[in-house]
Rosetta silent file (secondary structure, phi, psi, omega in degrees, C-alpha in Angstrom):
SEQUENCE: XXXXXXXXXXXXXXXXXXXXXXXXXXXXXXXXXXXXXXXXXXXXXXXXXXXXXXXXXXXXXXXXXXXXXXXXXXXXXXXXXXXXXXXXXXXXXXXXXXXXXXXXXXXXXXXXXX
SCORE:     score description
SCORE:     0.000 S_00000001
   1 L     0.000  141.920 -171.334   34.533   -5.594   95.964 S_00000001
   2 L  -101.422  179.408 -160.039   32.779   -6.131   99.349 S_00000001
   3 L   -98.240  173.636 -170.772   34.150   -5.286  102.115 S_00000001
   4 L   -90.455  108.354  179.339   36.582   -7.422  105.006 S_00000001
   5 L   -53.386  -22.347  173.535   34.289   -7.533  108.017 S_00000001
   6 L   -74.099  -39.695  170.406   37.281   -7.985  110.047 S_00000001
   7 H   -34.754  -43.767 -153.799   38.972   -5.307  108.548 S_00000001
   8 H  -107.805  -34.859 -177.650   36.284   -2.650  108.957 S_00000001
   9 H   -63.299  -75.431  177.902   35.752   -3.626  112.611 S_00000001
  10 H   -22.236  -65.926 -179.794   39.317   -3.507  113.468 S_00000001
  11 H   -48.481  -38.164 -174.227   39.382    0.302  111.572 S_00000001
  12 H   -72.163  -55.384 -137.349   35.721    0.979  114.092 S_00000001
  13 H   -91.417   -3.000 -179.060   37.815    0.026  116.752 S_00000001
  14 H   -66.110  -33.003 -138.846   41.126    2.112  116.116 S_00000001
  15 H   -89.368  -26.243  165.765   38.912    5.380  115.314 S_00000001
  16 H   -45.370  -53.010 -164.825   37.116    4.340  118.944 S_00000001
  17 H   -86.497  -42.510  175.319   40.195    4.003  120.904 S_00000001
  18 H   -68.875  -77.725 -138.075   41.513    7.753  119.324 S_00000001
  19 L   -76.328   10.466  173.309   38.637    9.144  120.774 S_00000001
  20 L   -86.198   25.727  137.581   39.572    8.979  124.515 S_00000001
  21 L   -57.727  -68.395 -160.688   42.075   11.574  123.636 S_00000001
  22 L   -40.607  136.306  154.223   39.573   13.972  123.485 S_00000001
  23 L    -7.187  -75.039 -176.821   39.277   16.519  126.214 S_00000001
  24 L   -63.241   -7.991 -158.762   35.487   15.253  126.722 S_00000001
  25 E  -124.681  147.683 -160.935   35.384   11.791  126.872 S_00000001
  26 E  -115.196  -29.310 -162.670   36.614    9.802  130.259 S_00000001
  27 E  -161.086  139.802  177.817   36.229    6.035  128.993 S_00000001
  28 E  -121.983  168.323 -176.961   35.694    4.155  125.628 S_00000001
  29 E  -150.922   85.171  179.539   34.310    0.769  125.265 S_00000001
  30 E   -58.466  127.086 -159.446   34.246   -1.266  122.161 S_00000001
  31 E  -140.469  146.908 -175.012   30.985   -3.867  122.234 S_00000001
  32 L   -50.091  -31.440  179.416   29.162   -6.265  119.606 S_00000001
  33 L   -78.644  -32.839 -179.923   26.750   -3.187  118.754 S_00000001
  34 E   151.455 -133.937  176.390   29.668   -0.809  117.742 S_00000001
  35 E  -150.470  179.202 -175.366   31.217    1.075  121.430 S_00000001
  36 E  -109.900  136.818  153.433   30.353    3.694  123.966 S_00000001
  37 E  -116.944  169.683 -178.995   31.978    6.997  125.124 S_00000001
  38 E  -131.804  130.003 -173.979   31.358    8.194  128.051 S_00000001
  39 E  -115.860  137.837 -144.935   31.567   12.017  128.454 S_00000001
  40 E  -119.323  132.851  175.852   33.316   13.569  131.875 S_00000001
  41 L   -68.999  -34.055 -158.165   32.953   17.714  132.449 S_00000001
  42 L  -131.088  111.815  172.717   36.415   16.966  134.122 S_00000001
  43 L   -78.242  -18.692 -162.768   39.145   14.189  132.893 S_00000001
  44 L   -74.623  -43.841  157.425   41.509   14.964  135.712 S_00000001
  45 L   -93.710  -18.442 -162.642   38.921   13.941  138.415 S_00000001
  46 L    89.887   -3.621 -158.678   36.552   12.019  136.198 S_00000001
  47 L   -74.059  131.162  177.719   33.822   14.213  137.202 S_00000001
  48 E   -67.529  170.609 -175.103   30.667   13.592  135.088 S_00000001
  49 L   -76.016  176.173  155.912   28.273   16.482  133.896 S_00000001
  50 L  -104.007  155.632 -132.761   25.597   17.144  135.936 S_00000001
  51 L   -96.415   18.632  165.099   23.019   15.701  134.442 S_00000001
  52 L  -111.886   11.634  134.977   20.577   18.238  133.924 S_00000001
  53 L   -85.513   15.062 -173.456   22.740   19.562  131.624 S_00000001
  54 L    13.521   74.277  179.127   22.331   16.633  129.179 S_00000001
  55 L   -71.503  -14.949  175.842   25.568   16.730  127.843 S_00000001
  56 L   -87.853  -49.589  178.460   25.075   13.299  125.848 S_00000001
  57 H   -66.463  -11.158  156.612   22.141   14.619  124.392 S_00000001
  58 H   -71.400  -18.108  158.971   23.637   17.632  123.247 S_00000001
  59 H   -67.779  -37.975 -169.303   26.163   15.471  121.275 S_00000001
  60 H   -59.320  -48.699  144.155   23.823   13.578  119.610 S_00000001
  61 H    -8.741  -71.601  179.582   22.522   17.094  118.862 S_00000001
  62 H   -81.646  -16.480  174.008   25.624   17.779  117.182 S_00000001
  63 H   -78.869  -56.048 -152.070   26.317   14.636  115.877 S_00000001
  64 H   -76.297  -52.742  167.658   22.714   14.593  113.627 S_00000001
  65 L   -27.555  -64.652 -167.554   23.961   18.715  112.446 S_00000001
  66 L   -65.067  -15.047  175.938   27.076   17.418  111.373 S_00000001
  67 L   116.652   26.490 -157.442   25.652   13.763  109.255 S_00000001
  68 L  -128.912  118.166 -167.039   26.250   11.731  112.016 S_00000001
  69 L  -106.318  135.330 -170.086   23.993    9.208  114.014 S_00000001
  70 L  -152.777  157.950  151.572   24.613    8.538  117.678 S_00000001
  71 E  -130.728  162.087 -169.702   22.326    7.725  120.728 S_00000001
  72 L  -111.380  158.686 -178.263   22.876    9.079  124.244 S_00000001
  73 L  -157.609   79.480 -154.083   22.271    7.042  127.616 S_00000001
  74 L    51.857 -116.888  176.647   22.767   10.047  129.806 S_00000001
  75 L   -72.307  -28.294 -176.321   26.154   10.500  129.502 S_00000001
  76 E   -88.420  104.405 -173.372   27.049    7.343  127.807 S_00000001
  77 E  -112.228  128.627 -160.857   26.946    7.887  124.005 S_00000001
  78 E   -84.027  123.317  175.991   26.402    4.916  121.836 S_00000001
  79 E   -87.989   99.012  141.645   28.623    4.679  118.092 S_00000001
  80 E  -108.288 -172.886  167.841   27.200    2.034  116.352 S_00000001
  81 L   -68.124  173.282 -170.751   28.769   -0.196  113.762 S_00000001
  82 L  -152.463  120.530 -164.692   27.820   -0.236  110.792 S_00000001
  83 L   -96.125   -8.871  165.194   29.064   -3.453  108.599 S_00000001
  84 L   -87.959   -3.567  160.156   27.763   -1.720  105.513 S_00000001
  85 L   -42.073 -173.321   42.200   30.278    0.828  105.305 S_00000001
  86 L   -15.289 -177.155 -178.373   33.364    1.091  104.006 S_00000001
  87 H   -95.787  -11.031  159.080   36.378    2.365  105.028 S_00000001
  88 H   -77.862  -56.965  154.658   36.134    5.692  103.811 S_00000001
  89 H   -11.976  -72.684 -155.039   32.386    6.173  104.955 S_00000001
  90 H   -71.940  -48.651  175.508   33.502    4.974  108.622 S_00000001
  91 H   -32.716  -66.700 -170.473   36.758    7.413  108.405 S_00000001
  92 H   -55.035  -48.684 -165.714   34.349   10.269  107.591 S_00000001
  93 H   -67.485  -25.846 -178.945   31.543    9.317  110.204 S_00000001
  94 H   -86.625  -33.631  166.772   33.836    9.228  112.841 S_00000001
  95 H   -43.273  -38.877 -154.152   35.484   12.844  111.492 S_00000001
  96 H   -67.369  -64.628 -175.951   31.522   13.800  111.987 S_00000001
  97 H   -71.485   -9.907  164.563   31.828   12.744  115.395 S_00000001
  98 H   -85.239  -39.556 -170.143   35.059   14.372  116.286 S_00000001
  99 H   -66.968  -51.888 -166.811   33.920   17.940  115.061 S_00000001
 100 H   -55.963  -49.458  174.773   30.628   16.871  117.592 S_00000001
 101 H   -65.995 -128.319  -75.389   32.793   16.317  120.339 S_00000001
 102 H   -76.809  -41.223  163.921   34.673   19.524  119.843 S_00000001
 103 H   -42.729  -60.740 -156.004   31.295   21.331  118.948 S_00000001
 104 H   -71.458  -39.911  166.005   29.933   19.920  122.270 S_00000001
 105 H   -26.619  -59.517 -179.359   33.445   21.088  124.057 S_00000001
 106 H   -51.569  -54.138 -173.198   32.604   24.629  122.699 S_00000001
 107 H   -63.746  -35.343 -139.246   29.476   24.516  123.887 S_00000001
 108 H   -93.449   -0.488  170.494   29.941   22.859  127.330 S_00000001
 109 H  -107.556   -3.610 -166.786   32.411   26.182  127.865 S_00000001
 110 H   -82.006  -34.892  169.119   30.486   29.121  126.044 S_00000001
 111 L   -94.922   -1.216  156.172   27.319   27.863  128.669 S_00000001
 112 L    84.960   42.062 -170.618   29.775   27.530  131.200 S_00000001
 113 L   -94.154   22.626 -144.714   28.471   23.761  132.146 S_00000001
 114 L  -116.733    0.000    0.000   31.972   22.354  132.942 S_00000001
């Protein structure tokens, strides 16, 4: 059965919108390509990393360990969709990408970049 394009977007954009709970991430942004986080050292000020600690490229890092494909723009890390998925696929890929944020958390206190 193929899948409801509407369906699957709507499902990209709830699992988007849960990740500005996380600790790391200051702002989400859904977009035609799939959406953006943006990841903040500090939510309480907003303060960004600085940026010779390349904290979006160490997610991406952490994304491709865990099965997960992302690109970084500095700080700004791009999810995109993926209309060939399903809804189990995009449930898991975004799981991928929560253990990456949490991974990168770990990381961004164990080097003390925060």
């Amino acid at each position: 059965m193929p899948n409801d394009p509407a369906a699957l977007r709507a499902a990209f954009d709830a699992r988007l919108a849960r990740l500005a709970d996380h600790p790391l991430v200051g702002a989400v942004a859904a977009d035609a390509g799939g959406g953006t986080v943006s990841l903040v050292a500090d939510r309480a000020d907003g303060r960004r990393f600085d940026p010779a600690h390349a904290a979006g490229a160490r997610l991406v890092r952490f994304a491709a360990a865990n099965g997960a494909t992302l690109s970084a723009d500095g700080d700004d890390v791009a999810i995109p969709f993926r209309a060939d998925e399903d809804a189990d696929a995009l449930d898991d890929r975004f799981d991928r990408i929560e253990r990456s944020l949490d991974d990168t958390e770990a990381w961004s206190w164990f080097e003390n970049r925060r």
